[in-house]
C-alpha positions in Angstrom: 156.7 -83.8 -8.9 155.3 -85.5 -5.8 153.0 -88.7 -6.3 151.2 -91.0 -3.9 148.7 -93.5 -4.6 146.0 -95.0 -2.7 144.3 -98.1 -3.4 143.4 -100.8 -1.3 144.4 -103.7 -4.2 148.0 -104.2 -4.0 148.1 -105.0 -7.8 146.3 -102.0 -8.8 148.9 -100.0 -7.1 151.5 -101.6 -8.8 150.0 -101.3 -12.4 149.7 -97.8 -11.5 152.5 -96.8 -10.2 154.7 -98.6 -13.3 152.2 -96.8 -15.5 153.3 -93.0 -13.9 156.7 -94.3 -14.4 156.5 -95.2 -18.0 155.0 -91.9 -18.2 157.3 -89.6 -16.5 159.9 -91.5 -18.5 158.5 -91.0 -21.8 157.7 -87.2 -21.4 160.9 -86.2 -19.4 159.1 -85.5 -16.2 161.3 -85.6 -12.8 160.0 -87.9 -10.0 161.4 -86.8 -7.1 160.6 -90.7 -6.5 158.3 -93.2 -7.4 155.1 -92.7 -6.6 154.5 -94.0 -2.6 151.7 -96.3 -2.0 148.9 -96.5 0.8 146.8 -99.2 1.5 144.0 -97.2 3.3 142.6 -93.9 3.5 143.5 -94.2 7.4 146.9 -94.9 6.5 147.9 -92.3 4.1 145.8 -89.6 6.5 148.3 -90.4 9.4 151.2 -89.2 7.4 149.6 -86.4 5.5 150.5 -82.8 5.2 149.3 -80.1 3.0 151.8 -79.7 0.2 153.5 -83.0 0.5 152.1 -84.2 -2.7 151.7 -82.5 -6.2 149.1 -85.7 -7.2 147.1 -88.3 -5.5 145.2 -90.7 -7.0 142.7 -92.2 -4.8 140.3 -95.4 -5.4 136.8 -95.0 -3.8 135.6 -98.2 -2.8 138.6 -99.0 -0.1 137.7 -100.7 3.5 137.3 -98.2 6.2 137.5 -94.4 4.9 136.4 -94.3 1.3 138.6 -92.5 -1.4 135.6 -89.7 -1.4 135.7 -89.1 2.3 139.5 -89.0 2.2 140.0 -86.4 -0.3 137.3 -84.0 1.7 139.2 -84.6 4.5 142.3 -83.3 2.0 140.6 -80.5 0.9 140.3 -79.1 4.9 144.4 -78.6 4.9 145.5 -78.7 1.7 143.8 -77.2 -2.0 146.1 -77.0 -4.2 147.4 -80.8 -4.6 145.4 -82.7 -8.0 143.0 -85.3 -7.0 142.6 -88.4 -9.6 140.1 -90.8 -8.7 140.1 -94.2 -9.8 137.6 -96.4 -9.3 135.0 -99.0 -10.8 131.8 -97.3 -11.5 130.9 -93.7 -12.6 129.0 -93.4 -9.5 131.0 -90.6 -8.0 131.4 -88.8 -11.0 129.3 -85.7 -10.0 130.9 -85.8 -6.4 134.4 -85.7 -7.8 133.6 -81.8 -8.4 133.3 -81.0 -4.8 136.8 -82.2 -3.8 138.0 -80.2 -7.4 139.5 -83.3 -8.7 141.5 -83.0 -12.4 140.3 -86.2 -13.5 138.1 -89.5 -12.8 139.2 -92.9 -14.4 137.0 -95.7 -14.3 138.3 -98.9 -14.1 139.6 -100.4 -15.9 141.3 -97.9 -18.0 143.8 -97.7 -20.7 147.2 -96.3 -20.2 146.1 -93.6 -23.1 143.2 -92.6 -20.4 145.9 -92.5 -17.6 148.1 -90.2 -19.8 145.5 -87.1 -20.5 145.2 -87.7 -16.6 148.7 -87.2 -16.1 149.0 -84.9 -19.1 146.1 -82.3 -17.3 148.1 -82.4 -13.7 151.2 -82.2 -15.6 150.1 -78.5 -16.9 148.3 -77.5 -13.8 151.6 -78.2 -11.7 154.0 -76.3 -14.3 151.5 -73.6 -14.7 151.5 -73.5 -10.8 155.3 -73.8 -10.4 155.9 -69.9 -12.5 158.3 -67.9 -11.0 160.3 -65.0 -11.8 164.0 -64.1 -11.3 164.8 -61.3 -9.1 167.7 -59.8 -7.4 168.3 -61.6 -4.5 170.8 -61.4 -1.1 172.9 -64.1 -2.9 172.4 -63.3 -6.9 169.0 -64.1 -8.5 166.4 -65.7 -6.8 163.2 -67.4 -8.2 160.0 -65.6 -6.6 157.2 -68.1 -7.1 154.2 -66.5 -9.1 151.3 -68.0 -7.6 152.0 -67.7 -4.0 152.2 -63.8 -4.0 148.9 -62.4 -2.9 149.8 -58.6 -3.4 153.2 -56.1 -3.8 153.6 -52.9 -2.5 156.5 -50.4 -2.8 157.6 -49.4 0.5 161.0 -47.4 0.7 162.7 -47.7 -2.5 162.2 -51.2 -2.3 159.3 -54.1 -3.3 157.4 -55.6 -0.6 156.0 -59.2 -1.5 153.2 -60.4 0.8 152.6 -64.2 0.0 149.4 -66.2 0.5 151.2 -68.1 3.4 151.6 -64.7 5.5 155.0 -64.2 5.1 156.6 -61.2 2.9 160.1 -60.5 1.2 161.6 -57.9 0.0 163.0 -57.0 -3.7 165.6 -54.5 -4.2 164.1 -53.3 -7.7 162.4 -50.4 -9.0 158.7 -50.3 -9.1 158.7 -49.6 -12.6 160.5 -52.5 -13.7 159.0 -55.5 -11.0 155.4 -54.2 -12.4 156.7 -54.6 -15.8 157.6 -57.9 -15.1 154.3 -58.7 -13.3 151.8 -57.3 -15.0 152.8 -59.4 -18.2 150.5 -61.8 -16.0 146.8 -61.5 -16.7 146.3 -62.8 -13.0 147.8 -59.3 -11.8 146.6 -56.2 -11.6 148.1 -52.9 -10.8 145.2 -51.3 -8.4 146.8 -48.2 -7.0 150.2 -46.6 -7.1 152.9 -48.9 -5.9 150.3 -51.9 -5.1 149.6 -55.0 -7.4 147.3 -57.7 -6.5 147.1 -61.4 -7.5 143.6 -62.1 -8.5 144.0 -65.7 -7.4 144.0 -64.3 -3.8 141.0 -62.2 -4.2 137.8 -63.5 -2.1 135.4 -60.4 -3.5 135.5 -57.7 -5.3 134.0 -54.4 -3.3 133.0 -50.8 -4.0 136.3 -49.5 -2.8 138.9 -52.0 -2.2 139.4 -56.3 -3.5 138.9 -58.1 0.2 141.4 -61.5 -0.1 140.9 -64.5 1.3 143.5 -64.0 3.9 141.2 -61.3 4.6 143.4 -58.2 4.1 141.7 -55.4 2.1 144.0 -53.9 -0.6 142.5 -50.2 -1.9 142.1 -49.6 -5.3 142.2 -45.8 -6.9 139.1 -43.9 -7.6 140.3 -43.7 -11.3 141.5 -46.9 -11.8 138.5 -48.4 -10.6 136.8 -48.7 -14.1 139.5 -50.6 -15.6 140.2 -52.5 -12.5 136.3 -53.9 -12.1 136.5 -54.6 -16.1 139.9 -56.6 -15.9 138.7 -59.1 -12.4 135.6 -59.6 -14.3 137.5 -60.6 -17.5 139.2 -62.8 -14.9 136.4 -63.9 -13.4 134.5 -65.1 -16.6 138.3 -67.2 -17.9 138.4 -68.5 -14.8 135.0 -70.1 -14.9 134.9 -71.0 -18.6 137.7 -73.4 -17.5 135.9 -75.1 -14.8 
């Protein structure tokens, strides 16, 4: 797991970074490093890129760029990274929620506050790391769960469009993929030989699930039903958890 903290106070950077560690140490989490350190939202901006980073916490009140305005600017490349802030006052509470942030410590906290922190973007980041094992060109392969945005079986063979554009293909029969699949709630099978990952879906429609990519994947007359009953189910989980 990737970490990067930014805070403006060179001790509070410190503190927290030998806090994570403690942490990671105690719960057998691997750092692929210690956590690196930015003085400035400016700074850590400049050598940003989405998916770099598994966790940033950010302070608010920081010279130049505030830790608010730096996670929106986050948010335009990059959605799926955790956002802690950390910060003096409860002021930004409320705002956290538009950037999606997993947590919001108010200074100063306890290293017990820091751990649920750390505990709730541990889970997300497993949860988000699933994959399954399937055949592959040089033995088994993991195929990572939450980047597919739809399967379709094209020529005696599985056809894996992921969320990034790009597609692979799994020598493996229909029947036993879906079997493997579909043991996901966040799948659904939609038509014959087409699964789709509800994560990717951007609307339901009469006829069809429109992503976000904005593909439109069909779904059967008769399955429709069941379909519509199972997104909504989704839907509802999804929502309850927010």
């Amino acid at each position: 797991m990737r970490i990067a903290i930014i805070d403006d106070l060179p001790w509070d950077r410190q503190r927290l970074t030998d806090d994570i560690s403690r942490w990671a140490d105690e719960h057998c989490l691997p750092l692929d490093s210690p956590p690196d350190q930015f003085e400035s939202g400016e700074v850590f901006l400049k050598n940003f890129s989405a998916g770099k980073y598994d966790v940033l916490f950010l302070d608010i009140y920081m010279d130049g760029i505030n830790g608010m305005d730096t996670a929106r600017r986050i948010r335009e490349s990059d959605t799926a990274c955790r956002l802690v802030f950390t910060t003096t006052t409860a002021d930004f509470a409320v705002d956290s929620y538009d950037v999606d942030s997993s947590w919001y410590l108010v200074k100063p906290y306890s290293y017990e506050k820091l751990s649920h922190a750390l505990a709730r973007c541990c889970a997300s980041w497993q949860e988000q790391h699933q994959s399954l094992l399937v055949p592959g060109k040089k033995g088994e392969e993991k195929l990572p769960l939450h980047q597919i945005a739809w399967t379709e079986y094209v020529n005696r063979k599985v056809c894996v469009h992921f969320k990034n554009g790009l597609d692979t293909q799994i020598s493996m029969r229909q029947t036993d993929f879906s079997e493997l699949l579909l043991a996901y709630s966040f799948f659904c099978d939609c038509m014959k030989g087409l699964i789709v990952n509800f994560e990717a879906v951007q609307k339901l429609m009469d006829d069809c699930f429109l992503l976000k990519s904005g593909e439109k994947i069909p779904i059967s007359r008769l399955k429709y039903r069941h379909v519509r009953e199972q997104f909504l189910e989704y839907s509802y989980t999804q929502a309850r958890a927010e």
